[in-house]
N, C-alpha and C positions, 0 to 999 in steps of 0.2 A: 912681708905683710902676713897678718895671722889671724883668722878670724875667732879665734878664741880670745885676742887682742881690741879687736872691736866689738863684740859682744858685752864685753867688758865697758866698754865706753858707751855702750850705749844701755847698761844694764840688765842686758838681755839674759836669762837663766831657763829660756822654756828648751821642747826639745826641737832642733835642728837633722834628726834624722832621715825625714821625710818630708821632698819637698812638694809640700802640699798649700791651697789657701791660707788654712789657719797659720799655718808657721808663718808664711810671707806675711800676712796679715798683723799677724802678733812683733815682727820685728820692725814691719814699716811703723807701727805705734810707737816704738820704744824711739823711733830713730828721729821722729819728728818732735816728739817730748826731753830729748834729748842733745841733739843736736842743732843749734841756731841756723834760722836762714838769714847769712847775714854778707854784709859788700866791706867788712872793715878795715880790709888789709888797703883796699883804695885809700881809705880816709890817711892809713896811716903810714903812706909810701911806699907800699909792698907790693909786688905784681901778683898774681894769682895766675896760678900756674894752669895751663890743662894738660895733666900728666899727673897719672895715677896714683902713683910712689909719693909725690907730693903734696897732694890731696891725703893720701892714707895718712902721712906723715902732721897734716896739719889739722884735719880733723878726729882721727884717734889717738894719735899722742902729744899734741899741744892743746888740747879741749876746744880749739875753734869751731865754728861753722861754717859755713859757704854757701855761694848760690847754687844753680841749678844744675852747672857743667860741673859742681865741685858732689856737691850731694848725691845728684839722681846715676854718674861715674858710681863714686864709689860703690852708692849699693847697688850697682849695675856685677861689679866684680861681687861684692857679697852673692848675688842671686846665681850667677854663675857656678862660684863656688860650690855651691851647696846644692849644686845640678838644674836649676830652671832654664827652661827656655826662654830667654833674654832677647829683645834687641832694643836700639835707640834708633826713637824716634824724633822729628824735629819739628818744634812747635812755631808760630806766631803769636804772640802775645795781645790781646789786645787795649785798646789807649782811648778809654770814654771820652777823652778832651777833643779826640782828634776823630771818634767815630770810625774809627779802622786799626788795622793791622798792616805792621811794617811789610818791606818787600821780601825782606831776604828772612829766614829764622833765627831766634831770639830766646831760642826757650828747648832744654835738652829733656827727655823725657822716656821714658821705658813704656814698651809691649813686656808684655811674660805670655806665654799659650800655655794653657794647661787645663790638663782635663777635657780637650776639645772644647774647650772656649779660650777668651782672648781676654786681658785684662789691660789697663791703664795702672802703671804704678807712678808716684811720682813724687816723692818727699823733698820734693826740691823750687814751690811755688812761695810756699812763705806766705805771710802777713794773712788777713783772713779768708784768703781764696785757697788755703791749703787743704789738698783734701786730708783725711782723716785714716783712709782705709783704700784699697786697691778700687777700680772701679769697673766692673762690669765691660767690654765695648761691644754696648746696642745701642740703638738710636731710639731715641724718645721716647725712655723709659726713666721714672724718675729714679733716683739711687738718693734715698735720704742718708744720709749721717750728720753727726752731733752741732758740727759747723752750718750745718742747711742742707737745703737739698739738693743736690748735684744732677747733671743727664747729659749727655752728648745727643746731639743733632748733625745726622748725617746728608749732605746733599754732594752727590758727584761725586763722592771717592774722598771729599772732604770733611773731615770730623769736627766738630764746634763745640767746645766745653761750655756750660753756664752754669750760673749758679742764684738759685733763688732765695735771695735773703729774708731775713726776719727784718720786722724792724727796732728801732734800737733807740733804746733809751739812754741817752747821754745825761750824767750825772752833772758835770762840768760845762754846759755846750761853749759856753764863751773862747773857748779853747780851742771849740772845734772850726775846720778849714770847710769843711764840705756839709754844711747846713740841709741839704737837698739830699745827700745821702739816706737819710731818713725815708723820704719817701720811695725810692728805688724796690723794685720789687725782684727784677731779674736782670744780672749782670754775666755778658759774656767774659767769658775766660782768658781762654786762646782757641786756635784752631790748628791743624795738623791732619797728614794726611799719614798713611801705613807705610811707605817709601822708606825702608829699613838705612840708618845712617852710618857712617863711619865715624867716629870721633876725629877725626881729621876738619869734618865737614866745621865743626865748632871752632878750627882756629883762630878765624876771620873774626867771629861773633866777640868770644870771651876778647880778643883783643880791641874789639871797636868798644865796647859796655863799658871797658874800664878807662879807656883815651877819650871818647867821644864828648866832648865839652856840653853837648843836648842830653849827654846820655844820663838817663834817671840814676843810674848809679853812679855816676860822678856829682848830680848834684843834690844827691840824698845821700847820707850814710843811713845805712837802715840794719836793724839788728830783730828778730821775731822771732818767739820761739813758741810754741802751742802747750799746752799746759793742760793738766788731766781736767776741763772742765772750759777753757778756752784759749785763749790765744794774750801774750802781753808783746808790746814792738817799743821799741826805740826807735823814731828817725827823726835824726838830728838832735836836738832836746827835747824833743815833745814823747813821754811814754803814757803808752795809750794801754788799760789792758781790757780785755771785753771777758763776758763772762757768757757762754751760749746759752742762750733758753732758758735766761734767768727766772723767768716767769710769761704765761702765757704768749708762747713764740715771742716772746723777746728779749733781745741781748741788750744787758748791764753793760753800759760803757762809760770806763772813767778814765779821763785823759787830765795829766801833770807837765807843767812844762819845768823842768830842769835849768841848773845853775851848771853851769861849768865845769865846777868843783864836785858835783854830785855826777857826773858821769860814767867813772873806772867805777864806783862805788856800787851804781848802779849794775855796771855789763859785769859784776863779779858775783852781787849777790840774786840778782832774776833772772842770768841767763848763764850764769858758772864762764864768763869765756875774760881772760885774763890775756890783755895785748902785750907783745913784746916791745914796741914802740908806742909814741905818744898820738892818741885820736885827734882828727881835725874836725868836728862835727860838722856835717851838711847837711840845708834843707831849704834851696834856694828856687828847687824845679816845684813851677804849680801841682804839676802831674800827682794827679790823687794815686793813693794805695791802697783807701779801701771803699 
């Protein structure tokens, strides 16, 4: 593995000498405009692996993507690399339909300390709950960036990510599943506590995500990737792209549903990711994503 190799893939040219905010700041942009958050090796009969070499192997030199255990890993080794102080953290996800959060963790995610403070990295949420930039960890302080406004709430040693949306102008709504999303104003995230984790602790996870027959990623293929001005997703046929803060706090949202045939066409020319096997699209689970 080399990081002059993934710099590379994800266009990065600033300086990496010092590892300071800006630097991490500046690569976590290039890596989430870059890099898709995406589940398609499920769609397409492949296991996803959690194992480093594998993941470097599939998102620096086969231009894929990955979720959370694949993305927020590797640049776990990039931060490393280049001297931060790293660790993984383990999230809960949360599920509006259901009003809660799973039992066990669901969601891989990076501390960095530095500077005597403490940050959230995490380029590995996807679809429009991605943050944008590292985040601060204080409690109940807002942290705006380009996506909205972001804050953690702390109670009990337990941290609450949410996120306050705009609202959103749908071009197409006929299209759209989630009507009421509209009016939403504040969306929790996940939640997670400091309890530094082993990547071991994800083996159970990444392997239930991808067998689990309920599990939102077996029955969404979903593909997102964030864009210098907002976010465009694939799941299943439906591509959605939103444009942030198109005009007075509100996001531009145009949603297309796709042919079959317009698919590989699709994930080669807006999101650069080029399958080795043939896609099965899914999008059977209610379960909203944004």
């Amino acid at each position: 593995m080399d990081i002059k190799e993934y710099f590379a893939r994800i266009s990065y040219q600033g300086s990496h000498s010092k590892p300071d905010l800006a630097t991490m700041s500046d690569i976590f942009q290039h890596h989430i405009q870059a890099v898709p958050f995406e589940n398609l090796s499920i769609h397409c009969g492949e296991r996803i692996e959690l194992d480093l070499e594998a993941t470097y192997n599939k998102i620096v030199r086969k231009n894929r993507g990955g979720w959370c255990m694949e993305n927020n890993y590797l640049l776990f080794w990039v931060l490393k690399t280049l001297g931060y102080d790293v660790t993984l953290l383990g999230a809960k996800v949360f599920v509006p339909e259901l009003d809660g959060y799973p039992e066990e963790i669901d969601h891989l995610l990076l501390r960095v300390d530095l500077d005597g403070k403490s940050y959230i990295v995490d380029v590995g949420f996807g679809m429009a709950y991605q943050l944008w930039q590292p985040m601060e960890l204080i409690s109940g302080t807002d942290q705006p960036q380009t996506p909205g406004v972001f804050r953690f709430q702390e109670e009990n040693g337990t941290w609450y990510l949410e996120k306050v949306k705009r609202k959103q102008w749908v071009l197409n709504s006929s299209n759209s599943t989630s009507p009421n999303v509209e009016d939403e104003v504040c969306r929790r995230v996940y939640l997670f506590t400091l309890q530094p984790r082993d990547i071991e602790e994800f083996r159970g996870c990444n392997a239930h995500l991808q067998t689990a027959p309920d599990s939102l990623f077996v029955t969404k293929s979903i593909c997102s990737l964030q864009t210098a001005d907002g976010i465009r997703a694939l799941v299943g046929w439906k591509l959605t792209e939103i444009k942030y803060n198109y005009r007075d706090n509100m996001d531009l949202v145009e949603i297309r549903m796709l042919a079959d045939e317009e698919i590989e066409k699709t994930l080669r020319e807006k999101f650069n990711v080029t399958l080795d096997k043939k896609l099965v699209p899914a999008n059977t689970s209610k379960l909203s994503l944004f």
